[in-house]
GUTI-715371 format. One record per residue: x, y, z of N, C-alpha, C, O in turn. Coordinates in pm, whole numbers, plus 50000, padded with zeros to 5 digits. Each point is the difference from the previous one (the first is absolute). Example, Ala and Ser with C-alpha at 12.3 -4.5 7.8 and 13.67 -1.06 7.14 Angstrom:
2
513194943150780499115011950000500905012050000501044999850066/498615010749862500825011950006499235010950073500515011150017/
END
This chain:
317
099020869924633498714995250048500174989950114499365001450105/501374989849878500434986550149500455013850107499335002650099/501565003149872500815011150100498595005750098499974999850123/498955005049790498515007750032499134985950076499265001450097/500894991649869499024987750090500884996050094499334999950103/501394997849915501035004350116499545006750139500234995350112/499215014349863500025008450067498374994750116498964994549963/501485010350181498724988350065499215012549975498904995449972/501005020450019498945005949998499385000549871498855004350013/501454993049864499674993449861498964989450063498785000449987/501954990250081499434989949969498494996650105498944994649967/501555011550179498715005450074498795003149917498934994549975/501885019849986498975013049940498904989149830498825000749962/502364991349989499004997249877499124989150029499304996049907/500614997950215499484987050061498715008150027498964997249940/501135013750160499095005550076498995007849858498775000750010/501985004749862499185001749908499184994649943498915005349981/501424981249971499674989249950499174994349999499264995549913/500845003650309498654996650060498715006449999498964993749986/501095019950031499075011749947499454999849872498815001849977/502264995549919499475002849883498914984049981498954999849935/501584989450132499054990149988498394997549995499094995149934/501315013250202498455007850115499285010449873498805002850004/501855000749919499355017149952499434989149861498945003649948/501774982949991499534996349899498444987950034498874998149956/501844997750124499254986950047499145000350125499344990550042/500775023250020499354999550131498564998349991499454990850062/499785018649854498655000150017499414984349931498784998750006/501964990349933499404989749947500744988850121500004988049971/500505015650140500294992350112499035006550117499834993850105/499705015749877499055001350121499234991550013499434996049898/500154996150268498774990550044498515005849944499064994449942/501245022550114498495003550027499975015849869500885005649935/498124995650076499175013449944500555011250071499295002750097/501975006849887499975007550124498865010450068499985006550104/499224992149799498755010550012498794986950084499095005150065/500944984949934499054990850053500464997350171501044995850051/497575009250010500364998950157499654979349971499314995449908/501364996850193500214986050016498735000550129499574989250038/500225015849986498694998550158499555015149964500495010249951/497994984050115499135012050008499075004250132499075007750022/501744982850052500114999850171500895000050059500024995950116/500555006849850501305010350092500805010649973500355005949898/499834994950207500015022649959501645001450067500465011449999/500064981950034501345002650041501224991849973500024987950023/501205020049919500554998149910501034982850030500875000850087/499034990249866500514986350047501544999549967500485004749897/500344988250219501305002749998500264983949875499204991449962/502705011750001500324985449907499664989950091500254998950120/498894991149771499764992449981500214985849878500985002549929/498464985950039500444991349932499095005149863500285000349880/498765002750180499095004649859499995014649941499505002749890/501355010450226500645008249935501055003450052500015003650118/501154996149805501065001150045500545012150076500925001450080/498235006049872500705017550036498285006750072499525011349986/500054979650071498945001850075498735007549894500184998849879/498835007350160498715008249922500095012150084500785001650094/498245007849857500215015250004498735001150118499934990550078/499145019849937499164998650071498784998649957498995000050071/501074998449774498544997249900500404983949968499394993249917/501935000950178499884986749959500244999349834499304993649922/502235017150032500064995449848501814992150030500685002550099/499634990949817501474991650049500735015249946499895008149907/500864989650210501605008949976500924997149916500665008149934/499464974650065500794998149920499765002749816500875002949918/498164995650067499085002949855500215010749980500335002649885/499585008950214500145013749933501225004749990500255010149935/501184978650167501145004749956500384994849881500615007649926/499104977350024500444999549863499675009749887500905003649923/497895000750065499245006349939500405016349998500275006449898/499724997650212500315013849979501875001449996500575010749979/499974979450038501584999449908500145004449822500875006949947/498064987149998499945004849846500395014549998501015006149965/497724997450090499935015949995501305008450040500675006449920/499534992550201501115002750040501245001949931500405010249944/500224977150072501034999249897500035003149834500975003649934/497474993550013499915007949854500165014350003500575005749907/498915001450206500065015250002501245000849979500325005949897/500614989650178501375007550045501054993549891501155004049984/498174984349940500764999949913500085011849877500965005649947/497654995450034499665011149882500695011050021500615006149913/499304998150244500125014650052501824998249968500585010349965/500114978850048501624998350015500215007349857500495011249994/498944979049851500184999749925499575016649908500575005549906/498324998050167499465010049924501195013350055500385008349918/500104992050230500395012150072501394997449880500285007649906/500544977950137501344999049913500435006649845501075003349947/497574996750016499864999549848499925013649974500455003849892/498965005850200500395016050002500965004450022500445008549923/500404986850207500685001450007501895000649935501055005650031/498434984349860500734995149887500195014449946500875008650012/497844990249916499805010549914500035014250043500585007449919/499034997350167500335014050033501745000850060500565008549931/500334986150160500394998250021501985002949917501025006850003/497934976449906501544996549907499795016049838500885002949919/497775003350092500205007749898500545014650065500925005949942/498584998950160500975010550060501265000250037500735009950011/499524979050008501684997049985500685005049913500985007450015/498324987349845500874997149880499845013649974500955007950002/498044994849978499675016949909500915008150090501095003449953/498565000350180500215009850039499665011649962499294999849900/501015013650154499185009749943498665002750048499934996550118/499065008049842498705008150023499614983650058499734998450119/500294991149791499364991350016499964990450155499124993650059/502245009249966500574994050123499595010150096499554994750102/500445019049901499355007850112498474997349982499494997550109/499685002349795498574994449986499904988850084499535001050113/500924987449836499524987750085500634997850115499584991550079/501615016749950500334998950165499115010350082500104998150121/499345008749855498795006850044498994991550044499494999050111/500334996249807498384985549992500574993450099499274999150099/501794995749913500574992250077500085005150144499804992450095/500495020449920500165001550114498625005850062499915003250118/499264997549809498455005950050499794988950085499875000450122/500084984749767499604989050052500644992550109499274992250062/501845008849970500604997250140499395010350107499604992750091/500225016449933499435010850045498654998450046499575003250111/499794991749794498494994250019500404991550123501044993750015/497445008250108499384986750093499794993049890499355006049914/500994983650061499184991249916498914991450046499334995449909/500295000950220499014991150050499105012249997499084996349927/500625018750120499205006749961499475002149880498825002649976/502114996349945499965005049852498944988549937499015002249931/501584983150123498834986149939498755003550030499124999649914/500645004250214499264994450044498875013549995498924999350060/501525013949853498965012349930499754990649827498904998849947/502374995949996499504996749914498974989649957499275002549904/500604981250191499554993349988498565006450074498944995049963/501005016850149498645002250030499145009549873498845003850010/501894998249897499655004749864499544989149919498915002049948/501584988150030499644987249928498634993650048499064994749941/501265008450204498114989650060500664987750022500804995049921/498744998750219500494986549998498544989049952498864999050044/502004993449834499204993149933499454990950075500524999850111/498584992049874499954984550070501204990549955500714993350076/499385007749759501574990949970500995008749978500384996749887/500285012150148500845004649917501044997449963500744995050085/499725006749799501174992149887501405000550065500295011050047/500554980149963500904998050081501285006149937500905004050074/499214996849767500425007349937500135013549988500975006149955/497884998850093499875014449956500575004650175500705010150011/498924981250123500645007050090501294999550015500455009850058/500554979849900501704997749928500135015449953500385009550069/499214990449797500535011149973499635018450038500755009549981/497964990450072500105011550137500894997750069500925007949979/499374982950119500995001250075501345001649965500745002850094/499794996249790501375000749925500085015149990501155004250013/497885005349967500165013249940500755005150147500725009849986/499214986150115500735005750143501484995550033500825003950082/499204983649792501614989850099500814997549878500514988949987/499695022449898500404999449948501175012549981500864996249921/499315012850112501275011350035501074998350075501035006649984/498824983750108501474996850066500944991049879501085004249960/498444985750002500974997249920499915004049840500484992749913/499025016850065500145010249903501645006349988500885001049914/498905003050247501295013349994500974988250047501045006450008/499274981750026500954987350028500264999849823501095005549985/498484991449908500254997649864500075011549937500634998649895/498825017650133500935009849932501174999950074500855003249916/499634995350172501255002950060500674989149981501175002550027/498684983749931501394992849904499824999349853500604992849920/498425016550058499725006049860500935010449936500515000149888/499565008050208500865009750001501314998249991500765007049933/499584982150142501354994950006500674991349887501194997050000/497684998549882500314993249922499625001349878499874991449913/499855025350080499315003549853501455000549933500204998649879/500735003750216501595008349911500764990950024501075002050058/498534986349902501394988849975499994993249870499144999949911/501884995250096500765000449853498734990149896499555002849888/500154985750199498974989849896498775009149955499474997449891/499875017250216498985002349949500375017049921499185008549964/502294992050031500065013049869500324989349902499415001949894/501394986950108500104993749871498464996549931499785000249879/499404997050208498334998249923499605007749976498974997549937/501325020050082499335008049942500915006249868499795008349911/501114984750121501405008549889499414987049862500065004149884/499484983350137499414994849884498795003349973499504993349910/499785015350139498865002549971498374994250091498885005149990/501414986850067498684996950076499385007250050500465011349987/498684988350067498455014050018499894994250131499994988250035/499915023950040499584999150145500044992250096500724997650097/497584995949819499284989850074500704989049976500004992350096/500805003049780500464991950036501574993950100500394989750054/500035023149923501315001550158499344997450137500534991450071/498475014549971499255000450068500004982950047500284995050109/499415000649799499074984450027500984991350014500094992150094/501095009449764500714990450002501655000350027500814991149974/499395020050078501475003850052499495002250172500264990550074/499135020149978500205005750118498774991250078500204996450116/498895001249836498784988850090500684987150065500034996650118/500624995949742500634988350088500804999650095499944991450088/501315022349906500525001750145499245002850110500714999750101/498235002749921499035004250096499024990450060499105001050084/501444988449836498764985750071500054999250146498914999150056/502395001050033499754993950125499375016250071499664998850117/500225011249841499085010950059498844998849961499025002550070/500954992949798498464996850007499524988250037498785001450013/501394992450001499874984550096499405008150130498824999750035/502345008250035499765004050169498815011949959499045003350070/501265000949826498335010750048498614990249970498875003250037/501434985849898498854994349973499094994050135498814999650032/502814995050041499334989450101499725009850117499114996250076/501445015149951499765013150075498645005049960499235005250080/500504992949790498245009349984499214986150054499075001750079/501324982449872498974995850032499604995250169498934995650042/502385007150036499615005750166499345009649997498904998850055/501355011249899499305013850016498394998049958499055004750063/500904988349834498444995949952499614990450137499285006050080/501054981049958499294989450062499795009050167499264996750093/501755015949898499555006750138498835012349942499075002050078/500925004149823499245009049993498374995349974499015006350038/500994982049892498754991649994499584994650084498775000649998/501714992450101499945003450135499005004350141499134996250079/502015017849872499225008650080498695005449927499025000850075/500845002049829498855008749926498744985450062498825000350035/502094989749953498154986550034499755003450083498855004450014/502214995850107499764996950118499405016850074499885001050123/499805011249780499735010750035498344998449982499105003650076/500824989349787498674997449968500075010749874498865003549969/502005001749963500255003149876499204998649911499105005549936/501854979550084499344989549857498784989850083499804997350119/499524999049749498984996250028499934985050126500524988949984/498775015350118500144986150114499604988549921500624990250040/498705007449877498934988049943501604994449908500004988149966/500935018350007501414994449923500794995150069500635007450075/499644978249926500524994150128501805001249915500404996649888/500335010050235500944999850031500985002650114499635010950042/501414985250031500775000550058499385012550131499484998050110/500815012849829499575016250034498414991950069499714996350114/499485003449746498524996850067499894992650104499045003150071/501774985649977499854989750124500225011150090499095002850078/502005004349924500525008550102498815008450091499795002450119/499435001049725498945012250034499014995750084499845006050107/499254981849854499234994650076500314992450152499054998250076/502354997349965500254998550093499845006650105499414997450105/501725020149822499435011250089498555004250015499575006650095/499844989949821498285004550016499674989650122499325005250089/500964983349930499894994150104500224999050127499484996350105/501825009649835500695003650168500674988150022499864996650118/500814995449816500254983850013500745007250106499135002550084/502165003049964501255003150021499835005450155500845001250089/497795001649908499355008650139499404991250089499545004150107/500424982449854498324990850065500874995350143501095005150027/498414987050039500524993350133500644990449958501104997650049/498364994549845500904990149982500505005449817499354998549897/501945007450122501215002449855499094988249867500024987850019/499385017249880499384992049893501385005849896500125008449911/500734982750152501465008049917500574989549860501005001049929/498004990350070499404986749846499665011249912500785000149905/498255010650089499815009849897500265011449967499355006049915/501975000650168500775010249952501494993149969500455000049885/500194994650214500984994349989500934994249811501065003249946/497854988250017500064993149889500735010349882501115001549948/497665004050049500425009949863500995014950007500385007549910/499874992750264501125012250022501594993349983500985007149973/499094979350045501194989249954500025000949921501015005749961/497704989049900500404997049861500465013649948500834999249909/498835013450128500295010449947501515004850024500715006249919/499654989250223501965002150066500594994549929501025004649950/498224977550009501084990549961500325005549832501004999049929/497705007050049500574996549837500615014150004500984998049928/499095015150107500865010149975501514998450029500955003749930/499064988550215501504992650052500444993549899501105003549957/497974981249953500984998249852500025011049914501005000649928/498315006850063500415006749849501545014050069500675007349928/499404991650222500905010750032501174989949994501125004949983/498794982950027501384991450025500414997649860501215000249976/497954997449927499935000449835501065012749969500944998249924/498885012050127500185016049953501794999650087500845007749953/499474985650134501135002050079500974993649953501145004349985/498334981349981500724993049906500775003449886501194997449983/497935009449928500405003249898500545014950012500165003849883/500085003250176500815012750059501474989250041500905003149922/499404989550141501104993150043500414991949877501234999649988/498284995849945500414995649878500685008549883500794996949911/498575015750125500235011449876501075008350041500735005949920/499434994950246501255006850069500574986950108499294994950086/501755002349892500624988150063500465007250125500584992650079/499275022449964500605008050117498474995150110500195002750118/498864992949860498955001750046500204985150044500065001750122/500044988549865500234985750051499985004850099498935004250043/502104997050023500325001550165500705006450026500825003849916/499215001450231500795011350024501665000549992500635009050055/500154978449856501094998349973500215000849832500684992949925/498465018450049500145005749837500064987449935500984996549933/497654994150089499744992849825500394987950062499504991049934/501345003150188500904985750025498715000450130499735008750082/499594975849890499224992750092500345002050132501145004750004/498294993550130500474996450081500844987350040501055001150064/498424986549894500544991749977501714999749997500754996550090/499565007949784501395001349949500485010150082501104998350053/498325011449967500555011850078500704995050157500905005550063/498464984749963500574991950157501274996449915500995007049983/498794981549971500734986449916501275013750002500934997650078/499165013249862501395003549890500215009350118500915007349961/498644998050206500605002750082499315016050024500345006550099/498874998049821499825014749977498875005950119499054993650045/501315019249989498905001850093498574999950009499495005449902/500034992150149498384999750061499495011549950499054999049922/501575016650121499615011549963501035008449955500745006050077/499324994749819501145006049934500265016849990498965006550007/501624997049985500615016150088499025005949854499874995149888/499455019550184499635006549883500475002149851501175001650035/498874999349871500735006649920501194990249901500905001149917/498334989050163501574987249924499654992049952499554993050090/500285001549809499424985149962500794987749988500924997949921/498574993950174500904986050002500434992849885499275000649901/501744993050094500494992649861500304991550060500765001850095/498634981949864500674992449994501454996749967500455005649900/500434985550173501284994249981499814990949840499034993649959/502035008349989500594992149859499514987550032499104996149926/501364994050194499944986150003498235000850027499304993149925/500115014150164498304997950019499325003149845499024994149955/501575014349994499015001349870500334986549921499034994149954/502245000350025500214991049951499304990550014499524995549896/500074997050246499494991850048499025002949981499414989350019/499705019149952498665004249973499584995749844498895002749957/
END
């Protein structure tokens, strides 16, 4: 664990989470204003930052900054649900076609591969025009729509070190005592699989904070649901991006919060890939750059070879 905090993209990536997740708990009880309340009802054009709004007003005069705290909840709740709900299939279809093999493993690698196959932004966006966009709709229930699309890639990532680890010795000794399935399943072959499921988790919940997103910012989901996507939408209804003078206070904002927080959860996901394969550190197989000067070794090391530290540098290390 010290070895894993170590690491500056750990420590970037969980800062930049942190901060988000702050915003997604505490944002809407730190907003100044109403994001739905225009602040003037005489003036019609959109006011740049200022002391009394930081991230300037829209062109109904509602604060920008209010609707970015605010529509952060949403946001980040979607894509958490959508992380957790896609991961959690993926578990399960996944780690059980592995193990079985057989009919069962050609069944759900089928499902699997339909669903990679699928447009999925088409696919949301027939299903949610089936649902009706509500005035509130449940932030929950769009998480897990969106999971039914971002959940097959790392399906077939966990049958395939499923596969690789149904026939080793700890998990015939658990079936040679008798344990049932589900419980090999859970408690022999799952725990080797944490740092893949870690990376498909934080992989669905990019895939969610972009697919939620776009569906706002299409007008999908309902405009009156302030989020991230929704700032986007009404900007473009404005044309902020088109005017003579750039009103770049109300697109700007929420196309950052949306880079910054996928950039932590991708530096989160890199981290822990370099932690789990020490060949991935740096391009001197696993040895820092740092040390890699210090113990004399090249800059770019010849294809096919992996550098080793000297006896006395590891020592000193």
């Amino acid at each position: 664990m010290t070895r894993l905090l170590r690491s500056k993209k750990i420590l970037v990536g969980l800062s930049l989470s942190v901060a988000f997740g702050i915003v997604a708990i505490a944002g809407p009880l730190l907003a100044p204003y109403n994001p739905n309340t225009s602040v003037s009802t005489t003036l019609s054009t959109p006011m740049p930052p200022s002391a009394a709004h930081w991230l300037g007003t829209t062109q109904v005069q509602q604060d920008v900054f209010s609707q970015l705290l605010v529509g952060g909840r949403s946001t980040i709740l979607v894509s958490l649900i959508a992380g957790l709900a896609a991961t959690a299939l993926a578990v399960l279809f996944g780690v059980t076609a592995g193990y079985f093999g057989g009919g069962a493993d050609d069944l759900l690698s089928m499902l699997a591969n339909i669903f990679l196959v699928l447009p999925a932004l088409p696919l949301l966006i027939v299903i949610f025009g089936f649902l009706g966009r509500g005035a509130d709709p449940n932030d929950v229930v769009i998480g897990v729509i969106i999971s039914v699309s971002g959940w097959a890639y790392g399906a077939r990532q966990l049958r395939a070190q499923t596969l690789s680890m149904r026939s080793r010795d700890f998990v015939d000794s658990a079936r040679i005592i008798g344990e049932k399935s589900w419980r090999i399943m859970t408690f022999e072959i799952l725990p080797n699989l944490v740092p893949i499921v870690a990376t498909s988790f934080l992989f669905t919940v990019i895939y969610g904070v972009g697919t939620y997103t776009a569906l706002s910012f299409l007008g999908v989901i309902s405009t009156s649901h302030w989020s991230w996507g929704t700032m986007l939408y009404w900007a473009q209804s404005a044309q902020a991006a088109q005017q003579v003078h750039l009103e770049w206070w109300w697109f700007l904002p929420p196309g950052l919060a949306v880079g910054l927080f996928g950039t932590g959860l991708a530096l989160l996901n890199f981290g822990i890939d370099e932690f789990v394969n020490p060949r991935l550190r740096s391009g001197t197989g696993g040895v820092s750059g740092r040390r890699a000067r210090r113990a004399g070794l090249p800059r770019r090391p010849q294809l096919g070879l992996t550098p080793v530290l000297p006896a006395s540098a590891r020592r000193a290390s």
